[in-house]
N, CA, C and O atoms as a GROMACS GRO file, in nm:
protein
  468
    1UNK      N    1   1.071  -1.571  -0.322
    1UNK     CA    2   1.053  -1.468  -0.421
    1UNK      C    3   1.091  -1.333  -0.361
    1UNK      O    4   1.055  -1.305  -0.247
    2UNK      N    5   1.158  -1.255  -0.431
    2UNK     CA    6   1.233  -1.109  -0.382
    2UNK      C    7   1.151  -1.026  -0.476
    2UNK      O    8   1.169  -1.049  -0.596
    3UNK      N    9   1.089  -0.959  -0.453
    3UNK     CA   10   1.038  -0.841  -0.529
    3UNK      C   11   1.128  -0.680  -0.491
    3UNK      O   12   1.136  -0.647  -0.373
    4UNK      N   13   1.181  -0.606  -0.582
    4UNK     CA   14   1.242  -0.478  -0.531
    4UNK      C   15   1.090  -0.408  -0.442
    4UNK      O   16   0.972  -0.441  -0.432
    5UNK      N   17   1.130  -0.359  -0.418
    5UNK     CA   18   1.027  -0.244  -0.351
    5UNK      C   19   1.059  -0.057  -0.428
    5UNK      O   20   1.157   0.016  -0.443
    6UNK      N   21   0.970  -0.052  -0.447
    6UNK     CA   22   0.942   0.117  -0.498
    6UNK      C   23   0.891   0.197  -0.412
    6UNK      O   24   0.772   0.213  -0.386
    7UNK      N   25   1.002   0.261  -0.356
    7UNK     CA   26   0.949   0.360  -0.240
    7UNK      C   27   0.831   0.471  -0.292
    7UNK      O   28   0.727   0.464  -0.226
    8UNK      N   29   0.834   0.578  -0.408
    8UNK     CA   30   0.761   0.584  -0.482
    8UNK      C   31   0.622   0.574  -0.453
    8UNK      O   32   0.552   0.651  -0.388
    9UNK      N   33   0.589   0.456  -0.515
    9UNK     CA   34   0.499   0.336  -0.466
    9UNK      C   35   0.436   0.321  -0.377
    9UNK      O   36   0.320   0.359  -0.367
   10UNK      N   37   0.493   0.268  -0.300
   10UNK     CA   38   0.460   0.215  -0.139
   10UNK      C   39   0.446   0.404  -0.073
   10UNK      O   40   0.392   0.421   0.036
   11UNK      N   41   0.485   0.493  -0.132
   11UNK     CA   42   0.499   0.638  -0.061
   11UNK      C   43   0.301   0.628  -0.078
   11UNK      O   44   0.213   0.601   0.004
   12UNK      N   45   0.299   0.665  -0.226
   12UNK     CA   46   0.170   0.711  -0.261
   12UNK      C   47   0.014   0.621  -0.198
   12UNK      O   48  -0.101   0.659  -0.175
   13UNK      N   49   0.076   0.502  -0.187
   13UNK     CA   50  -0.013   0.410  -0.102
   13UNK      C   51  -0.021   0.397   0.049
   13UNK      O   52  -0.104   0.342   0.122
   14UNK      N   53   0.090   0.464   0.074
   14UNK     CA   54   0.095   0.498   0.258
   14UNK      C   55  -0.024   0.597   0.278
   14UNK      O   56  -0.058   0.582   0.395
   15UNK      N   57  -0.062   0.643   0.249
   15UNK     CA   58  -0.160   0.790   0.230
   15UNK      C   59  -0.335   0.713   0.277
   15UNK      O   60  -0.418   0.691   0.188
   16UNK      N   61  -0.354   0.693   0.372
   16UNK     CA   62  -0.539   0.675   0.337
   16UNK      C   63  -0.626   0.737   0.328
   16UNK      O   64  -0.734   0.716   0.384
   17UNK      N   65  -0.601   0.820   0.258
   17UNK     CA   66  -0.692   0.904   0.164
   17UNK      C   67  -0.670   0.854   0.012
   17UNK      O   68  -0.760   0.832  -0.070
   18UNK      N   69  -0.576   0.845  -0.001
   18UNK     CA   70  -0.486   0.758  -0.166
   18UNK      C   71  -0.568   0.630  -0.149
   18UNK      O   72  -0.656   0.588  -0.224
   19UNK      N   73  -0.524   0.575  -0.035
   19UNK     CA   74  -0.567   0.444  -0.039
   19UNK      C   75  -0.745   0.424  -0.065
   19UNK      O   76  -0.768   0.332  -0.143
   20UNK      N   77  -0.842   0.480  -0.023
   20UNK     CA   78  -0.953   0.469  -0.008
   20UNK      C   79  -0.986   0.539  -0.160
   20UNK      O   80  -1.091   0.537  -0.224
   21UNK      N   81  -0.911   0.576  -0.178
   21UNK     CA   82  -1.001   0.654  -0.313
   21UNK      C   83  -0.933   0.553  -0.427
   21UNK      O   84  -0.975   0.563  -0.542
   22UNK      N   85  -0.870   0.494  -0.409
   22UNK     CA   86  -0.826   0.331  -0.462
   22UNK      C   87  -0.939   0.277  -0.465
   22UNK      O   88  -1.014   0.277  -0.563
   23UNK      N   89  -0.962   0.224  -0.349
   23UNK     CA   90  -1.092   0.149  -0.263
   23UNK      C   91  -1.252   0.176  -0.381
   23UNK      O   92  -1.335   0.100  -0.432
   24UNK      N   93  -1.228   0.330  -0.380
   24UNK     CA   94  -1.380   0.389  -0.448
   24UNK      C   95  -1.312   0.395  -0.605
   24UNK      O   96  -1.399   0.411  -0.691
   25UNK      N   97  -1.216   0.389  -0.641
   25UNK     CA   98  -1.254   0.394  -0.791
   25UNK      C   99  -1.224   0.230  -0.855
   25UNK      O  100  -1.227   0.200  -0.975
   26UNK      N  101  -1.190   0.122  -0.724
   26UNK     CA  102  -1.196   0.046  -0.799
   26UNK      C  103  -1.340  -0.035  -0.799
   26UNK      O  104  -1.361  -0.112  -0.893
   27UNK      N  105  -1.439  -0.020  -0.698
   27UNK     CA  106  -1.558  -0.046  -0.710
   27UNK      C  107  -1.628   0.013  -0.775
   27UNK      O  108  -1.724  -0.056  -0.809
   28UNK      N  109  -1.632   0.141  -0.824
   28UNK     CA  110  -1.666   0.241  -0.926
   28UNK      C  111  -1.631   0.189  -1.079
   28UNK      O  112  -1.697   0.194  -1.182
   29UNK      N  113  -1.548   0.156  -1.060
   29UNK     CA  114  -1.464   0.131  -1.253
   29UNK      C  115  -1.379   0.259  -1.230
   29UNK      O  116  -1.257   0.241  -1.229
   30UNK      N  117  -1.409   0.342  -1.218
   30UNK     CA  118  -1.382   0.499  -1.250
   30UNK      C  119  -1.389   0.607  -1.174
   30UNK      O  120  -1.394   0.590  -1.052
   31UNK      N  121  -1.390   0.726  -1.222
   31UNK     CA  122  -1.433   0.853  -1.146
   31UNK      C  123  -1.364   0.922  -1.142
   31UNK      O  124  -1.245   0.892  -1.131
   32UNK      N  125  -1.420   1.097  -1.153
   32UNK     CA  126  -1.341   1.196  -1.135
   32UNK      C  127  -1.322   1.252  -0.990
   32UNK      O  128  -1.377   1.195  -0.896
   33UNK      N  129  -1.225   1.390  -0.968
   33UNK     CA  130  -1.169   1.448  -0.900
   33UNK      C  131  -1.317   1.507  -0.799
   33UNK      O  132  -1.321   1.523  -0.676
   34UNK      N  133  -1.430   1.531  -0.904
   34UNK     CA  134  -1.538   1.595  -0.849
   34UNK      C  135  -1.607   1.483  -0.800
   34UNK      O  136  -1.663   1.502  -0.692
   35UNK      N  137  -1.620   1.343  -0.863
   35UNK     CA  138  -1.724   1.237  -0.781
   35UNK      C  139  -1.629   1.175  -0.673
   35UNK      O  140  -1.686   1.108  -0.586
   36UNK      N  141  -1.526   1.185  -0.667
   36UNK     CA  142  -1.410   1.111  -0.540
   36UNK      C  143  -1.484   1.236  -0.439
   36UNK      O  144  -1.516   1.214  -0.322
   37UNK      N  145  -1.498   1.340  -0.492
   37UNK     CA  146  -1.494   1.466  -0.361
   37UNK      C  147  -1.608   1.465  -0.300
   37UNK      O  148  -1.612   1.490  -0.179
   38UNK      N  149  -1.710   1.438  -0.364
   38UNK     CA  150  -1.855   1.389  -0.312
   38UNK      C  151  -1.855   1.254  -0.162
   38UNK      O  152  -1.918   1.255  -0.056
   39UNK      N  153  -1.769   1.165  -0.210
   39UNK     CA  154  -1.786   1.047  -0.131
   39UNK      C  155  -1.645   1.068  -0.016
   39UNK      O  156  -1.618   0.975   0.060
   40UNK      N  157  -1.592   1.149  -0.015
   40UNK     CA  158  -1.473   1.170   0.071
   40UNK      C  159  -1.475   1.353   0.123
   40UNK      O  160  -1.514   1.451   0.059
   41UNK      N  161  -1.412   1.341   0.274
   41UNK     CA  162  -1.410   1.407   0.340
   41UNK      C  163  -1.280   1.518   0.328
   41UNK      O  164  -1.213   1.566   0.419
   42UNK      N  165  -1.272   1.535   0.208
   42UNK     CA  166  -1.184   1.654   0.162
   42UNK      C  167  -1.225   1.733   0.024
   42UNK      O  168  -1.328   1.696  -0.033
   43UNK      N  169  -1.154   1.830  -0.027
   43UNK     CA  170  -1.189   1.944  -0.117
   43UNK      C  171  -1.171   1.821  -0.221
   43UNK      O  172  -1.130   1.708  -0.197
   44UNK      N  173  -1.223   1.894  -0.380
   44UNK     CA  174  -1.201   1.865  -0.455
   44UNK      C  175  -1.057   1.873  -0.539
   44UNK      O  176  -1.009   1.807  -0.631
   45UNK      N  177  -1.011   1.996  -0.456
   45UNK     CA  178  -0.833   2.002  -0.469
   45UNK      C  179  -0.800   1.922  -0.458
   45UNK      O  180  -0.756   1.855  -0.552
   46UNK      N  181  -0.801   1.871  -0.296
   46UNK     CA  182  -0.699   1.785  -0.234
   46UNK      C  183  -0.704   1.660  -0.320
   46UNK      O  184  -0.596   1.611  -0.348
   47UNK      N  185  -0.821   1.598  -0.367
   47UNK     CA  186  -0.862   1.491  -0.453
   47UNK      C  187  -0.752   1.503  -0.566
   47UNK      O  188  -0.699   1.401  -0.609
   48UNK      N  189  -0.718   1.622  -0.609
   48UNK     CA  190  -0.681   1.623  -0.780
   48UNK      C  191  -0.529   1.622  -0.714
   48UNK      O  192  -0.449   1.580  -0.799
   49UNK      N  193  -0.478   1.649  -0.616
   49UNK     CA  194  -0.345   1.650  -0.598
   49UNK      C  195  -0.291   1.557  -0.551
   49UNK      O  196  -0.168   1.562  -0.549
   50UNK      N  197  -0.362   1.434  -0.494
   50UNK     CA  198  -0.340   1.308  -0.466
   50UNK      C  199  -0.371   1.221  -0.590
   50UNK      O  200  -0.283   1.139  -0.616
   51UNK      N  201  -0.489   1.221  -0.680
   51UNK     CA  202  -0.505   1.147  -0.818
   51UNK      C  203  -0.331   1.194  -0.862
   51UNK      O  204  -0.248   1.114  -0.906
   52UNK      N  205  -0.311   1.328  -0.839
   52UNK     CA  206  -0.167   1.325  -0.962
   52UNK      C  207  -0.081   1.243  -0.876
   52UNK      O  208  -0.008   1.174  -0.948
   53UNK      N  209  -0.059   1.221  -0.738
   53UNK     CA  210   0.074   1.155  -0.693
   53UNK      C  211   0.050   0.962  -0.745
   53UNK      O  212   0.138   0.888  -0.790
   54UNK      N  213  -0.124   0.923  -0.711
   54UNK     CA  214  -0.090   0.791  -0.771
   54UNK      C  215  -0.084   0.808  -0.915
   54UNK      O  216  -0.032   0.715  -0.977
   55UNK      N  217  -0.122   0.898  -0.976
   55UNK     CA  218  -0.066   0.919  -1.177
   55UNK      C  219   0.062   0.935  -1.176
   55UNK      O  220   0.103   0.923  -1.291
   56UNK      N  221   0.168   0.961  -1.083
   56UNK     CA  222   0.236   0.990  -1.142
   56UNK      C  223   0.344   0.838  -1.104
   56UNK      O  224   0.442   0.794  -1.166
   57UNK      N  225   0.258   0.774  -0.946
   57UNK     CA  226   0.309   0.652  -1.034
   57UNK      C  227   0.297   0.499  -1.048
   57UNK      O  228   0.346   0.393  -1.007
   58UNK      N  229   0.177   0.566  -1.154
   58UNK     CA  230   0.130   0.484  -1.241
   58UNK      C  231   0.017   0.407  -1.199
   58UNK      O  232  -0.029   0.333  -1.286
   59UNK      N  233  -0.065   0.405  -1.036
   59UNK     CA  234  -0.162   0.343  -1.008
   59UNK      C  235  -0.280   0.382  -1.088
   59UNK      O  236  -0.360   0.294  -1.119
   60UNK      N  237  -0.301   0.524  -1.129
   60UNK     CA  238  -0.428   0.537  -1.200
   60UNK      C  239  -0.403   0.637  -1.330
   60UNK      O  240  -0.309   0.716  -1.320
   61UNK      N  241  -0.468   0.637  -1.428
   61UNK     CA  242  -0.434   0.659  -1.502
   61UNK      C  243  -0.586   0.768  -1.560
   61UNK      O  244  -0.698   0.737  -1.521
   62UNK      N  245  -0.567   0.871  -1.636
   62UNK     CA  246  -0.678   0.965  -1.669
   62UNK      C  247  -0.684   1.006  -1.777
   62UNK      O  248  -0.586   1.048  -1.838
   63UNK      N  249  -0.806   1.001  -1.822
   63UNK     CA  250  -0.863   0.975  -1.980
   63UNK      C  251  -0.932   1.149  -1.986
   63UNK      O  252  -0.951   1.190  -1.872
   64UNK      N  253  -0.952   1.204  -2.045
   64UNK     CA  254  -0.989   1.354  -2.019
   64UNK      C  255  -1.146   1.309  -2.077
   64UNK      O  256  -1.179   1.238  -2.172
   65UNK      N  257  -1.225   1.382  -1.976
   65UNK     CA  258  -1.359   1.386  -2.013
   65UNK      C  259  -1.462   1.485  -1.976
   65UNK      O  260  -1.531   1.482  -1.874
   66UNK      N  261  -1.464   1.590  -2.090
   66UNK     CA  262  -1.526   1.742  -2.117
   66UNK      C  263  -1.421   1.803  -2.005
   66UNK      O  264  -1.304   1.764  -2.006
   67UNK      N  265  -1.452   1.867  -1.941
   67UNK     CA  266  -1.374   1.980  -1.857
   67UNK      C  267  -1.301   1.888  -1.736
   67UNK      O  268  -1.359   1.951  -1.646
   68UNK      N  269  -1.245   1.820  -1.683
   68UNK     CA  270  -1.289   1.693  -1.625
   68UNK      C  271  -1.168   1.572  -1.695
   68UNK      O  272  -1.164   1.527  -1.810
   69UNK      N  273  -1.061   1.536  -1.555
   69UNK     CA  274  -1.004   1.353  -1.605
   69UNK      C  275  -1.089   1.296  -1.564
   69UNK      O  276  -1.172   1.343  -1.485
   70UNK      N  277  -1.088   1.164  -1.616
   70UNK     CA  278  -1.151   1.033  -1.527
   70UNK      C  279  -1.022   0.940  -1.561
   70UNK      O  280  -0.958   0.906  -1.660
   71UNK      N  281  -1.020   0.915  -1.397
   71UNK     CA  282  -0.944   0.865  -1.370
   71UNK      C  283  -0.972   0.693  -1.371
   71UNK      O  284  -1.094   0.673  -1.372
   72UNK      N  285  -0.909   0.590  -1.370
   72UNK     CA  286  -0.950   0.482  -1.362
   72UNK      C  287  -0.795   0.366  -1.312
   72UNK      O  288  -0.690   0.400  -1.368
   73UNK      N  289  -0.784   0.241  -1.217
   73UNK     CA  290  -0.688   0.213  -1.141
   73UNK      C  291  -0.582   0.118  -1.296
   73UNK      O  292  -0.632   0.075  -1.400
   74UNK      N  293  -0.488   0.113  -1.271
   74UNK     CA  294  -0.422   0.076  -1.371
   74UNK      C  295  -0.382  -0.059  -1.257
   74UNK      O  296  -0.296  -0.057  -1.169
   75UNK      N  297  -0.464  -0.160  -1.290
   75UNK     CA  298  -0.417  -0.321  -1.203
   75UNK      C  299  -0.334  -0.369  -1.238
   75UNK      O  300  -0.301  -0.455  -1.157
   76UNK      N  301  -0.250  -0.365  -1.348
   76UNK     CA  302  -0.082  -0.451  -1.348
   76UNK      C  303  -0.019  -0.348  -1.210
   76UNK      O  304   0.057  -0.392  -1.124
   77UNK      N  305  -0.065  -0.220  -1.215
   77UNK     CA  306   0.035  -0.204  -1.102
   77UNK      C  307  -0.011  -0.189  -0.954
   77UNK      O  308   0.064  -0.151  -0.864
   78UNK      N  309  -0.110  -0.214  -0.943
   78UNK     CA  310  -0.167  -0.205  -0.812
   78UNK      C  311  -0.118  -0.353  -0.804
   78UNK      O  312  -0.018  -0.360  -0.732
   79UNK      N  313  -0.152  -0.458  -0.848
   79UNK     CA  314  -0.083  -0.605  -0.858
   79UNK      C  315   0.015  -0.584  -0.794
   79UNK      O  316   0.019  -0.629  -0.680
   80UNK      N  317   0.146  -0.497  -0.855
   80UNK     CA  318   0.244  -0.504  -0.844
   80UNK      C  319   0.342  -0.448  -0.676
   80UNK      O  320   0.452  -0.464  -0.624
   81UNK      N  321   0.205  -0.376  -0.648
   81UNK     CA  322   0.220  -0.300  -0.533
   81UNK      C  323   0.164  -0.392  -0.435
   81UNK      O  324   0.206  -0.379  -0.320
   82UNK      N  325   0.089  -0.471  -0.455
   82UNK     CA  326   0.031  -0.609  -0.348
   82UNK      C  327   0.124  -0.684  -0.322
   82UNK      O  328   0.142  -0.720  -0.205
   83UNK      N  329   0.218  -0.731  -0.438
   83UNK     CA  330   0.353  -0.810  -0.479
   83UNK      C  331   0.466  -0.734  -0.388
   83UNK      O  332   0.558  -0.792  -0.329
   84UNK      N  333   0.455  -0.668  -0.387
   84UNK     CA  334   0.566  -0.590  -0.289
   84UNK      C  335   0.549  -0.561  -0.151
   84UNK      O  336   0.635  -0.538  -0.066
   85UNK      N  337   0.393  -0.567  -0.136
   85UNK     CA  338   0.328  -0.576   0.036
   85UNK      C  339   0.373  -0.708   0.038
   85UNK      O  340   0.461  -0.708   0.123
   86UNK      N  341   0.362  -0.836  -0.013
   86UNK     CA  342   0.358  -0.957  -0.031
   86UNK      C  343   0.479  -0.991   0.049
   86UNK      O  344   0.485  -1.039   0.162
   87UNK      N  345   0.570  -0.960  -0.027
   87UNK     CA  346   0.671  -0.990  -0.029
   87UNK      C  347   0.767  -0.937   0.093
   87UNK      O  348   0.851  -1.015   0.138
   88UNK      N  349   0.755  -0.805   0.147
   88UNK     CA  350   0.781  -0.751   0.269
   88UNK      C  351   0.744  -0.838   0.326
   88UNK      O  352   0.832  -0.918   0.358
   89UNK      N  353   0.589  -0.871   0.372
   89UNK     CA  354   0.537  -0.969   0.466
   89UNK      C  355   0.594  -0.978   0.533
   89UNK      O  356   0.615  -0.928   0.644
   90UNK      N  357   0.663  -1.110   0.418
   90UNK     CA  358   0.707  -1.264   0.402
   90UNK      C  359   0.823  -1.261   0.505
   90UNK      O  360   0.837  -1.321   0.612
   91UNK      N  361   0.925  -1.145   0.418
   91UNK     CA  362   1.038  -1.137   0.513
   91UNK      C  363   1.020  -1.096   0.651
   91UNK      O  364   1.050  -1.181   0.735
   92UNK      N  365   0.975  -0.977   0.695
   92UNK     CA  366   0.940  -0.977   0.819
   92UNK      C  367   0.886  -1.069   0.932
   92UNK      O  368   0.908  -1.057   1.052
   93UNK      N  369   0.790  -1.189   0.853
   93UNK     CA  370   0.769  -1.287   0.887
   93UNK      C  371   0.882  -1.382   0.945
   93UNK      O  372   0.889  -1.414   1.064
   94UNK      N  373   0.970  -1.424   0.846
   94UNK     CA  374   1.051  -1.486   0.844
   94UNK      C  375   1.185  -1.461   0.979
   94UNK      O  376   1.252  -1.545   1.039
   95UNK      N  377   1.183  -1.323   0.986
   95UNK     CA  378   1.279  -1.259   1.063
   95UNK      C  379   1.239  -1.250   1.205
   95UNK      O  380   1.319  -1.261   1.298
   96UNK      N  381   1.054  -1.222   1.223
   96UNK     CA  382   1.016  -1.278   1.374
   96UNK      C  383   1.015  -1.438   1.420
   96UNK      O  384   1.033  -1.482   1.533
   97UNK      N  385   0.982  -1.523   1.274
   97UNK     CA  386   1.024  -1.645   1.368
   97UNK      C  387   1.199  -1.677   1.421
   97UNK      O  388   1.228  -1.763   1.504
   98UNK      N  389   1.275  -1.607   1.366
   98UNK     CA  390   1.437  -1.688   1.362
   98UNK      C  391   1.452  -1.582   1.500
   98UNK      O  392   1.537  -1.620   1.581
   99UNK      N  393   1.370  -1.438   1.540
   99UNK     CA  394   1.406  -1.371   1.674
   99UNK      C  395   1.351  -1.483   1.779
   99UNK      O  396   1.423  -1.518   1.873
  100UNK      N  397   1.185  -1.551   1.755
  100UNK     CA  398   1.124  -1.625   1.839
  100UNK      C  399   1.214  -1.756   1.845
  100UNK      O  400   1.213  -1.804   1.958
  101UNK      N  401   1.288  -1.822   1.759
  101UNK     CA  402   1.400  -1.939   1.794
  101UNK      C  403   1.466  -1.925   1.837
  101UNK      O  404   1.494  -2.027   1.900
  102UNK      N  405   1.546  -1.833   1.859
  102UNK     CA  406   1.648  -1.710   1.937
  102UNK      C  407   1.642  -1.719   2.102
  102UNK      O  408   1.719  -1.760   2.188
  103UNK      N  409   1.477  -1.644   2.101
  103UNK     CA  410   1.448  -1.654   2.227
  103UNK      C  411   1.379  -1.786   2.313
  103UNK      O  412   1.349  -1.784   2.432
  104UNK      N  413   1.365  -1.875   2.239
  104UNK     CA  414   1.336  -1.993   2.267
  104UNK      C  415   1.471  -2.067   2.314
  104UNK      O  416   1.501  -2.100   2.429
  105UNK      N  417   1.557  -2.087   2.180
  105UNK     CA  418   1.658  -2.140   2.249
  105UNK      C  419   1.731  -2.044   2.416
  105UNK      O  420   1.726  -2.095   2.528
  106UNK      N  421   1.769  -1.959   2.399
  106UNK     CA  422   1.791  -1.913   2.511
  106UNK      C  423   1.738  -1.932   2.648
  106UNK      O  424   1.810  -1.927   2.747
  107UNK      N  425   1.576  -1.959   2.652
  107UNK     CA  426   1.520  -2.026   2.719
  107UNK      C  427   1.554  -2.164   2.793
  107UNK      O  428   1.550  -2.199   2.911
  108UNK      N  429   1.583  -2.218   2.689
  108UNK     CA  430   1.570  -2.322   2.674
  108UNK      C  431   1.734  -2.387   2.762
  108UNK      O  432   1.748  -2.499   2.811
  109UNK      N  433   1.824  -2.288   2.757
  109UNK     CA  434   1.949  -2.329   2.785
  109UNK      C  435   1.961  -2.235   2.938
  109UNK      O  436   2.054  -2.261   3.015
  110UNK      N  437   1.867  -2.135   2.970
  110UNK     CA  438   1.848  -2.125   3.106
  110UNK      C  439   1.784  -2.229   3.172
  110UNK      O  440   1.822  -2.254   3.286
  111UNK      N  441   1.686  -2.302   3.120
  111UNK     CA  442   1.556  -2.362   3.207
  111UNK      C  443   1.675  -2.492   3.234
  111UNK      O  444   1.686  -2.536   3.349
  112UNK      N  445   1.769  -2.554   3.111
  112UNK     CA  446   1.888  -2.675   3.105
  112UNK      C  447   2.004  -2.647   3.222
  112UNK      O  448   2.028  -2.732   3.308
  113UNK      N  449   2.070  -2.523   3.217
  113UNK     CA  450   2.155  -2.456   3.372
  113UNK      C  451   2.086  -2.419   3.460
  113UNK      O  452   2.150  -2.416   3.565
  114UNK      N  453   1.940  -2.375   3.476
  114UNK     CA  454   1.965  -2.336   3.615
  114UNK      C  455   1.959  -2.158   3.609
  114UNK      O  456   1.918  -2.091   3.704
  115UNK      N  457   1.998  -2.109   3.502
  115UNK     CA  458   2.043  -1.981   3.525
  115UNK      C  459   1.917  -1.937   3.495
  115UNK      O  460   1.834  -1.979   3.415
  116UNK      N  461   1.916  -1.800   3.612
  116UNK     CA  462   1.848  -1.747   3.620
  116UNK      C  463   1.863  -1.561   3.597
  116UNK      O  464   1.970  -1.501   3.612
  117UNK      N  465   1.752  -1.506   3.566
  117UNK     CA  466   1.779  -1.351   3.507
  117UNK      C  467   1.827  -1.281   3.579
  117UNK      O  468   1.851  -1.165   3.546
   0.00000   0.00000   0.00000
């Protein structure tokens, strides 16, 4: 399975501060800019200027409530962003075993000659 990758995406989730306030609004259901700022070690700014980078794309999404968004995680695309960790993995995976056969065989045809490093 090939999933594209969304730099985008994968940008706004590189962040762990993004990431953890993921973490807290998805055990939350919810939450605003002011209750993220309570449970995390930055302003209530910094909160509202990171909610807009995953809003803008598309991890969370904000419902206006009195003076105040509430924000809440939009899971088709956090899914979709797991799907794309997933899928990197895989390949990277794939690409250290064929280096480790690589260096095996090579081994393998010194230890057969004789040759040495």
């Amino acid at each position: 399975m090939t999933t594209a990758v969304d730099d985008s995406l994968w940008s706004a989730v590189g962040d762990p501060t993004r990431r953890r306030m993921l973490d807290l609004l998805l055990a939350d259901g919810n939450g605003t800019a002011t209750s993220l700022s309570e449970q995390l070690p930055v302003t209530r700014q910094a909160i509202a200027k990171h909610l807009g980078v995953l809003d803008r794309v598309g991890l969370v999404h904000a419902t206006p409530a009195g003076r105040e968004k509430r924000y809440r995680v939009d899971e088709a695309q956090l899914a979709r962003a797991v799907a794309q960790l997933s899928s990197v993995g895989a390949a990277w995976d794939a690409r250290l075993r064929r280096i480790k056969q690589i260096a095996e065989a090579i081994q393998r045809s010194k230890d057969q000659y004789g040759t040495q490093p």
